[in-house]
N, C-alpha and C positions, 0 to 999 in steps of 0.2 A: 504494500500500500504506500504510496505516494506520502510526504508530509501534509501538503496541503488534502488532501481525501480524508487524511488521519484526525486535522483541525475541525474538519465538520463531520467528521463521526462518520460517513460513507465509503463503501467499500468500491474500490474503481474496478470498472470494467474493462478488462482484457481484450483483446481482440477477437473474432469471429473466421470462421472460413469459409470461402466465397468460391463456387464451382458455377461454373459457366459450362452451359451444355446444347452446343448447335448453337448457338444463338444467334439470329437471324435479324437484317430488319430493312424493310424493301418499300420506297417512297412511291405514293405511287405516280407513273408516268414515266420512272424510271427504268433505263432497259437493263442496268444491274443491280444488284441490292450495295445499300450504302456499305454494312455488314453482314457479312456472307458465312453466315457457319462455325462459328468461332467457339471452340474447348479451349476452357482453362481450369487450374485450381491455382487458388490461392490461399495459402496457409493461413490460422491463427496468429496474428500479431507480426505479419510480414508487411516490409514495404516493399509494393510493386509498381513498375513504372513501366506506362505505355508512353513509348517514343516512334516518331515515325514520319514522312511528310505529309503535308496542310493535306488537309481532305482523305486521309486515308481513314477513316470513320475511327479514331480514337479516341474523340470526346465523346462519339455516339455509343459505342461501346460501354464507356464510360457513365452518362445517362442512362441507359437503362438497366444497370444494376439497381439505380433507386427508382427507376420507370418512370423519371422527367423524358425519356423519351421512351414509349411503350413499344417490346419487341414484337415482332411480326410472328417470330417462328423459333424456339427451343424454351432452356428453361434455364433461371436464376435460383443456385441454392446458398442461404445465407447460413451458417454455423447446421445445414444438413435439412432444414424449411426450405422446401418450395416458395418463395416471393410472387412468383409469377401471378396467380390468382388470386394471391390478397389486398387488402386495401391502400393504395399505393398512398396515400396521404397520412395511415399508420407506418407503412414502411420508410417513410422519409424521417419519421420523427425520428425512426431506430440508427438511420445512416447520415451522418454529419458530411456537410459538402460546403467545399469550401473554393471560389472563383479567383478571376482573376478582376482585378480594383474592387474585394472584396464581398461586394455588391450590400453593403450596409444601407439599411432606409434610412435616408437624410434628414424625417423630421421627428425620428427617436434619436434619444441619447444613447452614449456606449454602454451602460447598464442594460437599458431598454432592448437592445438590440441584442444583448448575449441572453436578458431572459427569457425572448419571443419564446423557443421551443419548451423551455423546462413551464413557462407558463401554460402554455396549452395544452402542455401532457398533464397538468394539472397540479404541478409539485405547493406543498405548501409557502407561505410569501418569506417566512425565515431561513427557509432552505431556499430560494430563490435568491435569496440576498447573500445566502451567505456561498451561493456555487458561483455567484458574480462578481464575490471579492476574490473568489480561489482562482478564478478561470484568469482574471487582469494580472494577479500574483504570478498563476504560472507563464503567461505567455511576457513575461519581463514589463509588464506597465504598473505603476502605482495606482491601487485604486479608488485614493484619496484626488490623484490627481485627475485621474480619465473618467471617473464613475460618472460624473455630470455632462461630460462633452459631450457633442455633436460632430456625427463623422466631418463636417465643413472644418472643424476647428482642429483636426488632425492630420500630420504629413500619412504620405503613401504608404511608408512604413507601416506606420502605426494603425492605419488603416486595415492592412494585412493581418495584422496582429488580432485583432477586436476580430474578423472577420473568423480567423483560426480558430480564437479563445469561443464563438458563440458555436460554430460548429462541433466544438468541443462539449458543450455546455450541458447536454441533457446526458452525455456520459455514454456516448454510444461503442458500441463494438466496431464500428467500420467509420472510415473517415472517408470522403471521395474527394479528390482536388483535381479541378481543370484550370492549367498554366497560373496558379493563385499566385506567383511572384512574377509575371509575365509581362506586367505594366511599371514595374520599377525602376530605379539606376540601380546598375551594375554593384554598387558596394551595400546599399541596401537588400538587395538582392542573396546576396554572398550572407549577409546578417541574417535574413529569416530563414535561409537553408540552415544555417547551424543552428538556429530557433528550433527548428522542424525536429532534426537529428537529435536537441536534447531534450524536447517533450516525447518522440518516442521512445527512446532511453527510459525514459521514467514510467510511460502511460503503455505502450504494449499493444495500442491499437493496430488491425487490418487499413491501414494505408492504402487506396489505388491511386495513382499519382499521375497526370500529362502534362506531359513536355512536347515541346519542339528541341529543345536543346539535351544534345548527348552525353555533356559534362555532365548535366545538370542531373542528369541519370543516373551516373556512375555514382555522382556523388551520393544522393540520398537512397540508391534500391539497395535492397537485399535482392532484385532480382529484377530482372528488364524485359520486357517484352516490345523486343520490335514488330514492328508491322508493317506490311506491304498495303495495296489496296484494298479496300475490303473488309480491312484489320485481318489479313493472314497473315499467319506468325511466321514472320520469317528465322526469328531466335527467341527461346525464351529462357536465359540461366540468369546467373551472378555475374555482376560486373567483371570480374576476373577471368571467365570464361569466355563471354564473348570478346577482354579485350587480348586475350591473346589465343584464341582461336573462333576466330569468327565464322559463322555456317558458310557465308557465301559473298559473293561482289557484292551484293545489297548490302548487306551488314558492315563487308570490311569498309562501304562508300561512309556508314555513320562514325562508325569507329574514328577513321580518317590517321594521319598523318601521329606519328611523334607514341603510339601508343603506353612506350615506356614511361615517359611525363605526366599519361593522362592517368596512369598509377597513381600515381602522386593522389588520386582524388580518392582512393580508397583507404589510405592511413591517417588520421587523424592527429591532429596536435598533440593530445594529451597522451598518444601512442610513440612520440618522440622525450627525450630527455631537455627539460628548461632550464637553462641558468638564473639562479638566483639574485639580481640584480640587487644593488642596495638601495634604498627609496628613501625618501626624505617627504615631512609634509609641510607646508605653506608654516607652518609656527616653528619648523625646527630653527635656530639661531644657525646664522653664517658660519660662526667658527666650527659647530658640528658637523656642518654640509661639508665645511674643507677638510675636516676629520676622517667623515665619511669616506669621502673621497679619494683622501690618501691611502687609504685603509684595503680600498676595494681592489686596487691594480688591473679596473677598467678607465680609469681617466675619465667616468661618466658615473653619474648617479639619475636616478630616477624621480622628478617628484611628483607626490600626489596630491590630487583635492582633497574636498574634505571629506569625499565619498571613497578616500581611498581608490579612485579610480586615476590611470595614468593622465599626466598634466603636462607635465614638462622634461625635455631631456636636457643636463645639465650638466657642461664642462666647467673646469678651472679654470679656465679663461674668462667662461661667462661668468662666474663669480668675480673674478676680478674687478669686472668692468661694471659690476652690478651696484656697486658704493651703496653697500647696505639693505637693498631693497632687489626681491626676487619678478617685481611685476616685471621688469623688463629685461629679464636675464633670461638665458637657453631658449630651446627650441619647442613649438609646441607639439605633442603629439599627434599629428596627423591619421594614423593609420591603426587600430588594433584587429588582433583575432580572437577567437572565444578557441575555449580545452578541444570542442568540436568542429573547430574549422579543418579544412583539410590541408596538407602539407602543399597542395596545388596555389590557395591561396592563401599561405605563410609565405609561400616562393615568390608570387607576385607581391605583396607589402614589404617583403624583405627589397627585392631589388627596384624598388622604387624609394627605395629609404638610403641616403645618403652614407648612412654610419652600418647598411646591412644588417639591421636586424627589429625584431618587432615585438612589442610586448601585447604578452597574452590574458586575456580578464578570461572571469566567471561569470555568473548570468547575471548580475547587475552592474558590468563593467566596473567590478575590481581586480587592482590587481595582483596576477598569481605567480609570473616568470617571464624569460623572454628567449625567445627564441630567435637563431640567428644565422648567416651563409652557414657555418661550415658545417651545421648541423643538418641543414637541408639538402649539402650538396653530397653530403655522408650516405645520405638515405636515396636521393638520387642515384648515386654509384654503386647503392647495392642492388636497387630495381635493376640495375641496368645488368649486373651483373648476374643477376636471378633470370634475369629473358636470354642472358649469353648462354647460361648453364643448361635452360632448358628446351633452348632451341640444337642443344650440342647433342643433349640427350635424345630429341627428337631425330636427328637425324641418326644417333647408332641406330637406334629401333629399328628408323627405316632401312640402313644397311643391312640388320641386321635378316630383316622380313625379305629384303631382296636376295639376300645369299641364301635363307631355306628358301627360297622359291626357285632359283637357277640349280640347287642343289636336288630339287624334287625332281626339275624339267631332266636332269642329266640319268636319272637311276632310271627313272620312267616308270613302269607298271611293276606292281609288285617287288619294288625296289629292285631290280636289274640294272644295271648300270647299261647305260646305254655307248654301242661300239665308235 
C-alpha cells in the first residue's frame, strides 16, 4: 500500500489484465476496416505501449477497450469479464483515460475536476476530499496551492498532471493514455514521463499507452507493440528485444539509427552511482561556503533554497567576487533530472551543461546527488560493449549452425559420408 492510500485508510488497487480477442472495427463506407482483427494480452500491472504511424488505428484500438469507440466484431476481456456487452458508461468509471492537453473542463476547478468520477460513482464527500488531497500529493502538486484553481490558471504541465491525478482518482485497475504529453515542450515532456514511471513504481496499475514517438516507448513500456495498418502487430516484446532484434524493415524503420544510445533509455538514474556533492543553503555564512569548498576537492559546491531544492552552482571565484552577499554570485541551475529519469536524458542535460554534469532531485525537487560525463560515458561503453559481445556471440551460433549443416549435407542419408 502506497503512503498516501495508507493516510486515508484505502486499500489501492493493483492492476487488471486486459485480452483482446479478434477485435475488429469497420466504419462504415469504408473498403477496409480501420482495425482489423487484433489479439493481444496484457498482463496485470504492465505498461504497454502502442507505437506506430498516424492513422494506423492505434488510438482506435485504444478506444474501445473503454468502448469510447464501440467494436464492430471480437471481444474485450478486463481482469477475465467480458466488457463487451456491458454498460459502457459503468465501464468507463472502472478505466481511467487520460488525453492529450488533458482535456480538463474549464469552468470547474482542479478539485472539481479530479472529483467528477469518484462523485458519481457515488463515494462519500470526506472521502472525496480527502482522495483529492492524495491524488495532487501524489502526482507532485501542493494541494493547498492547486485545490482552488482553474485549468486557465495552470501551465501545460500542470495541466497534465491534474488530468493524470483525476484519471487516477476513483482508483481504477486500468489506466488508458492517448499521446497525454503530446502537446508539451520537450523538457516538460521529459518531466511527466518520469512523473509517469514513479507513480507506476508505486501504484501497479495496467497502463495502455500511444505514442507517435519510439523513444518515448522505450522509455516508459514494459512492453511495445508496434503496428502496421490496421493495428497489425508487426512486434510485440520489451524494449530490449525489439531494440536489438527487431522482426523486420518495418520495425528496424522505428527503431532507427544509433540503437546502442537508445539503450540508454532503459537504465535509469537511480540505476547508476551519484556523487555526493557538498550543498550549502542561502543562511550558511561565506566563510563556511569557503570551508566547504576547500574541503570538497570539486572546486564547486552546490547551493540550495529553502526547499532544499538545487539553486545555485558555486565556485571560489564566485565567492570572491561576491563581497559578502550570495544574490549575485554563481550560476543558476538550469537543468535537473529526477532518481527516474533515464540515462538518455542525464546525457542530454549533462552535455548541455558547461561544467558536464547534473544534479538529481526526488519528487519535490530536492536535492539527492549529481550525476556526471564520466559516469554516463562509463555506462555508455559498457552498452556498447554488451551489443559487441552479443553480436560476437550471435555470429559463432550462426557459424556454428552452418558447419552442422555442411556437415549433415557431406554424410548425406543415414550418415554415409558422401564420395
Amino acid at each position: 500500500m502506497s503512503e498516501t492510500s495508507a493516510r486515508t485508510g484505502d486499500t489501492a488497487t493493483h492492476g487488471a489484465s486486459i485480452e483482446l480477442e479478434n477485435l475488429t472495427k469497420r466504419y462504415p463506407g469504408g473498403q477496409q476496416p480501420a482495425v482489423d482483427n487484433v489479439s493481444m494480452e496484457i498482463k496485470a500491472g504492465e505498461t504497454v505501449i502502442f507505437v506506430g504511424p498516424s492513422g494506423c488505428g492505434k488510438s482506435t484500438t485504444l478506444k474501445m477497450i473503454n468502448r469510447l469507440i464501440e467494436p464492430t466484431g471480437g471481444r474485450i476481456r478486463i481482469d477475465g469479464e467480458d466488457v463487451t456487452d456491458i454498460d459502457p458508461v459503468r465501464l468507463r468509471r472502472k478505466v481511467g483515460y487520460a488525453i492529450q492537453s488533458s482535456g480538463l473542463f474549464p469552468h470547474m476547478t482542479v478539485a472539481q475536476n479530479i472529483a467528477l468520477v469518484p462523485k458519481m460513482t457515488g463515494w462519500p464527500k470526506k472521502r472525496i476530499r480527502d482522495r483529492v488531497e492524495e491524488m495532487l500529493d501524489l502526482v507532485g502538486l501542493d494541494p493547498g496551492e492547486f485545490h482552488g484553481r482553474y485549468p486557465r490558471q495552470l501551465s501545460g504541465g500542470q495541466q497534465q498532471r491534474v488530468g493524470v491525478a483525476r484519471a487516477l482518482a476513483a482508483d481504477p485497475p486500468v489506466l488508458l493514455m492517448d499521446e497525454p504529453f503530446g502537446a508539451v515542450d520537450p523538457i516538460t515532456r521529459d518531466h511527466l514521463q518520469d512523473e509517469l514511471i514513479r507513480l507506476q513504481h508505486e501504484l501497479h496499475k495496467t497502463i495502455v499507452f500511444v505514442t507517435h514517438d519510439f523513444d518515448e516507448a522505450i522509455k516508459l513500456g514494459d512492453r511495445i507493440a508496434v503496428l502496421r495498418e490496421r493495428s497489425h502487430i508487426a512486434q510485440f516484446d520489451t524494449p530490449e528485444a525489439i531494440l536489438t532484434n527487431p522482426a523486420d524493415d518495418f520495425v528496424s524503420g522505428f527503431v532507427g539509427a544509433g540503437a546502442a544510445l537508445k539503450r540508454l533509455n532503459l537504465t535509469r538514474v537511480r540505476d547508476v552511482e551519484m556523487q555526493d556533492y557538498p550543498t550549502v543553503t542561502l543562511d550558511t555564512p561565506l566563510q563556511q561556503i569557503f570551508t566547504a569548498i576547500r574541503g570538497s576537492g570539486t572546486n564547486e559546491i552546490l547551493l540550495l533554497d529553502k526547499r532544499h531544492r538545487p539553486y545555485k552552482w558555486l565556485r571560489r571565484g564566485d565567492l570572491m567576487r561576491a563581497k559578502g552577499s550570495l544574490a549575485r554570485a554563481g550560476t543558476l541551475v538550469h537543468d535537473t533530472v529526477t532518481r527516474d529519469a533515464t540515462l538518455r536524458d542525464a546525457l542530454e542535460a549533462v552535455l548541455t551543461d558547461n561544467a558536464g554534469r547534473v544534479a538529481v532531485t526526488g519528487r519535490r525537487g530536492e536535492y539527492i546527488g549529481v550525476v556526471d560525463m564520466e559516469t554516463l560515458m562509463n555506462s555508455v561503453h559498457e552498452l556498447l560493449e554488451a551489443d559487441r559481445l552479443e553480436a560476437m556471440e550471435a555470429q559463432h551460433e550462426l557459424e556454428e549452425t552452418r558447419a552442422q549443416q555442411t556437415h549433415q549435407e557431406q554424410e548425406g542419408p543415414g550418415g554415409v559420408t558422401k564420395a
